[in-house]
N, C-alpha and C positions, 0 to 999 in steps of 0.2 A: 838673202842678201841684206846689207847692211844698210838701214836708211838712216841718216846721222842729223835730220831735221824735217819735219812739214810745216808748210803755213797751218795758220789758223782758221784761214776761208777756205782752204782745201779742204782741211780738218774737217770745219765745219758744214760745209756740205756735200761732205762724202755721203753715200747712197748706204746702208746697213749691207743690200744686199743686192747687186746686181749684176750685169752683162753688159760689156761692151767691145772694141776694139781698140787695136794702135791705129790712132788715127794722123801721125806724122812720124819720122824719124829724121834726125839730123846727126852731125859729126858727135855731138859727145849728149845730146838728150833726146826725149822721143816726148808725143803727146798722147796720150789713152784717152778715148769718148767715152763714158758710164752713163748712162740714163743722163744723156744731155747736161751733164758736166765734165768737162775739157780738163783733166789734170796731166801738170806737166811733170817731170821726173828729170833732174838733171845732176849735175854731178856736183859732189862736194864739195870742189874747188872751184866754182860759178856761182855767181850772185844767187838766193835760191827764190825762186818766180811764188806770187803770190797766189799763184792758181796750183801749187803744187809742194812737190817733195823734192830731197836731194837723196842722191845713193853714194856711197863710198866712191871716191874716182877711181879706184884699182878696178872692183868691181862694175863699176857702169860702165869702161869703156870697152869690155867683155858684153856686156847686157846689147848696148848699142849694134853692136857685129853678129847679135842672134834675131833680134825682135824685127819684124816687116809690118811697114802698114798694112790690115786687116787681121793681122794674128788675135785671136779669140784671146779676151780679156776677162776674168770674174772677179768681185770683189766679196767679200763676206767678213762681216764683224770688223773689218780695218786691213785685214788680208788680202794683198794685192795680188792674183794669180795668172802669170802670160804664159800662154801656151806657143809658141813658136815653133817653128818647122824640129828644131831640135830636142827639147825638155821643157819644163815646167819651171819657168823662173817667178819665186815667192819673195812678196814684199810686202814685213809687215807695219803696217805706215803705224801703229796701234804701239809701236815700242818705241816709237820714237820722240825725240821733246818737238814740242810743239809751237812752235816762235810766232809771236805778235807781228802781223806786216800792215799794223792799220796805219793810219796817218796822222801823225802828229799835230796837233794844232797852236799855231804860234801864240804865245800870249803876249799883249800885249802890242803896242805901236813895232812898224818892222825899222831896226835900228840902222839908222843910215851908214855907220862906218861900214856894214857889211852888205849893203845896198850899193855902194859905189866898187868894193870890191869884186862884187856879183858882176857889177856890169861889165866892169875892167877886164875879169877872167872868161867870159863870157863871148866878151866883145875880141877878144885874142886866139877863140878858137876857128875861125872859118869855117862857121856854121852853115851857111849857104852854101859853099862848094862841095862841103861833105854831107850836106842832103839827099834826100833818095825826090823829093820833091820838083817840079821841072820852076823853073825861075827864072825872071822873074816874074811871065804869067798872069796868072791869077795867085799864085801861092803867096808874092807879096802882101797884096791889100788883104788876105785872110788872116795872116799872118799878125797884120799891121790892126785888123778889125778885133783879134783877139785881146792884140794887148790894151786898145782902148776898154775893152770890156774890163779888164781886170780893173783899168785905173778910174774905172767909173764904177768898181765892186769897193773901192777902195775910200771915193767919196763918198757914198751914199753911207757906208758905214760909218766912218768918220763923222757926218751930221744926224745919223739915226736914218728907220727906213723912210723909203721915199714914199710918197701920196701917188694914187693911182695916174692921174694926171699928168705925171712928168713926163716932157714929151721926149727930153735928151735920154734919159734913161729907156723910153722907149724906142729910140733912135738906136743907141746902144743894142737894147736886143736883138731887133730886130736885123743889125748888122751882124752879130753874133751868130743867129743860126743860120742866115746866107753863108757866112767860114765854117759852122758846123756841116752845112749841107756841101757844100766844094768838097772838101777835107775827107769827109767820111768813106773811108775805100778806095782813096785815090790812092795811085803808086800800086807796086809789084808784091810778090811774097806774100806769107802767111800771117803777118803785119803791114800793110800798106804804110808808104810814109805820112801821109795825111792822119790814118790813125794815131800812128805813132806821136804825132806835134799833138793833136789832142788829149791821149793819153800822159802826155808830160804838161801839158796845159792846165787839166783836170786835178790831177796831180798837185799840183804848188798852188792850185787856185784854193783847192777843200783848205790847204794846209795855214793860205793866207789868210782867210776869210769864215770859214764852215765855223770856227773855233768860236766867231762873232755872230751865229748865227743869222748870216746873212740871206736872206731872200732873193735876192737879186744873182750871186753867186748860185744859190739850188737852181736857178733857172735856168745853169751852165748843163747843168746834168740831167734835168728834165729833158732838156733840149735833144741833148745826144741820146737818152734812153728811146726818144721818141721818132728820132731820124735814123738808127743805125742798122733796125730789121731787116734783113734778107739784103744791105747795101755792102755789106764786108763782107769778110773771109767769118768762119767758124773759131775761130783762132783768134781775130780781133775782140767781135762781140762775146766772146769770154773776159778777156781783160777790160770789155769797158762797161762790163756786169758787175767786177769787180772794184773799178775805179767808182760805180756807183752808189757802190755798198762803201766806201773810203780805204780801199786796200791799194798797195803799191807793190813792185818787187824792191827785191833787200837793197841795190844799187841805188834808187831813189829815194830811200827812208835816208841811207845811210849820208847821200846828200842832204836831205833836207836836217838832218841832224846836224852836220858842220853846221847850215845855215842858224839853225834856232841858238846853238853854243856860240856863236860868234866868231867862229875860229877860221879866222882870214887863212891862216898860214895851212892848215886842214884844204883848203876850199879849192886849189887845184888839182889834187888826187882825186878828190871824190868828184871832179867835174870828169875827170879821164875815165875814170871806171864805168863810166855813165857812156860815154861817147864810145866807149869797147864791145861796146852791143852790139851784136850783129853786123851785118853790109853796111849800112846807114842809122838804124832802128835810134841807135844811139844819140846821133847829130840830132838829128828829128825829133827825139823826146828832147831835147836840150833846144831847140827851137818854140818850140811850145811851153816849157818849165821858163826859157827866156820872155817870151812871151808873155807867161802871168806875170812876171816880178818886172815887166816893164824895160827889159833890157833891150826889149825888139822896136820902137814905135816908130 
């Protein structure tokens, strides 16, 4: 079968040689376990996920109508092998190009004509009502905690790092991981939406900030590494192992690319493709992506 791209952290830590299962199916992708890596497979014509590969869309939406969760999986040398009730469908991830999905990092001050358009376009989507999140709860002040965190990732950069001392900046965190700990596995599905605002929070934060080697911003993703065990889905904690390491899928690179090029007139498609995710998944990574850049406070 035809695979017509893989990530590069799929790539990269594909197993040489191992065993596992389909461990999800949906309408047009599925997800395989391999020695406790989670690769997704999805179709050529969808964003292609940072945890995985795309396959031809003629071909995958055949693939999808054979494969069942538990069907015996092997992989060897880059040769993906699904045994399914019917045949033996081969996928060799090993012929395919391999595309960068790390995260770009902004250089230099964030330019305010496209700061105010951010928030404009942003602020035009009814983002709360197409949330998967219950509101306004507790998901507000989480919400509202996150984006202080950014814009106190944002000062502390601005004048150099902070002295241990600081007690606002330790106010800051400390609020941070209470919206880390809420957040984390709240909501339905194989992404909860709580993840999901993290995941796009995370996301724009590396992109804002990581570039200035910030301290304060790593303690975004300490935080999550060190809250999120056994609190998700398998399916979450895969993408925010990934989000740790600075990877995103194709859909949020591709925004954060209008944003670094400036390109106002770009910045509402790429805000829609984003929000085409799934039931919710979409709204909710765009809550949280609003949320770093301060569109939420």
């Amino acid at each position: 079968m035809g695979i017509t791209s893989v990530s590069d952290y799929a790539w990269g830590h594909l197993p040489q040689h191992a065993t596992g299962a389909v461990h999800s199916v949906f309408s047009s992708s599925f997800n395989v376990e391999l020695d406790g890596l989670l690769l997704h497979l999805g179709s050529s014509d969808a964003p292609l996920s940072c945890l995985g590969a795309q396959v031809d869309a003629g071909e995958m939406s055949l693939l999808v109508d054979t494969v069942a969760q538990g069907d015996r999986v092997v992989v060897c040398d880059g040769v993906l092998r699904i045994y399914d009730r019917a045949r033996v469908s081969e996928l060799d991830l090993g012929s395919a190009p391999v595309r960068c999905m790390h995260v770009p990092e902004l250089a230099g001050a964030f330019p305010s004509d496209i700061d105010v358009a951010l928030l404009r376009e942003i602020g035009s989507l009814d983002l709360i009502d197409r949330a998967g999140l219950p509101w306004p709860d507790r998901s507000r002040s989480a919400v509202s905690e996150l984006a202080r965190f950014s814009a106190m990732c944002r000062r502390m950069l601005d004048k150099g790092e902070r002295s241990c001392g600081d007690a606002q900046v330790e106010a800051a965190e400390r609020a941070m991981r209470a919206a880390v700990e809420y957040l984390v596995g709240r909501g339905l599905g194989l992404t909860p939406s709580g993840d999901d605002v993290l995941m796009g929070f995370g996301t724009a934060l590396r992109f804002l900030y990581c570039g200035g080697v910030s301290s304060m911003a790593q303690a975004f993703f300490e935080t999550v590494s060190s809250v999120v065990s056994g609190k998700t889905t398998a399916v979450s904690e895969a993408y925010y192992r990934a989000m740790g390491e600075g990877y995103a899928n194709e859909d949020c690179l591709d925004l954060l690319a209008v944003v670094r090029a400036m390109d106002e007139q770009a910045l509402p498609d790429a805000l829609a493709r984003v929000l085409e995710l799934g039931h919710t998944s979409g709204a909710d990574s765009l809550l949280g992506f609003g949320a770093a850049f301060c569109c939420l406070l």
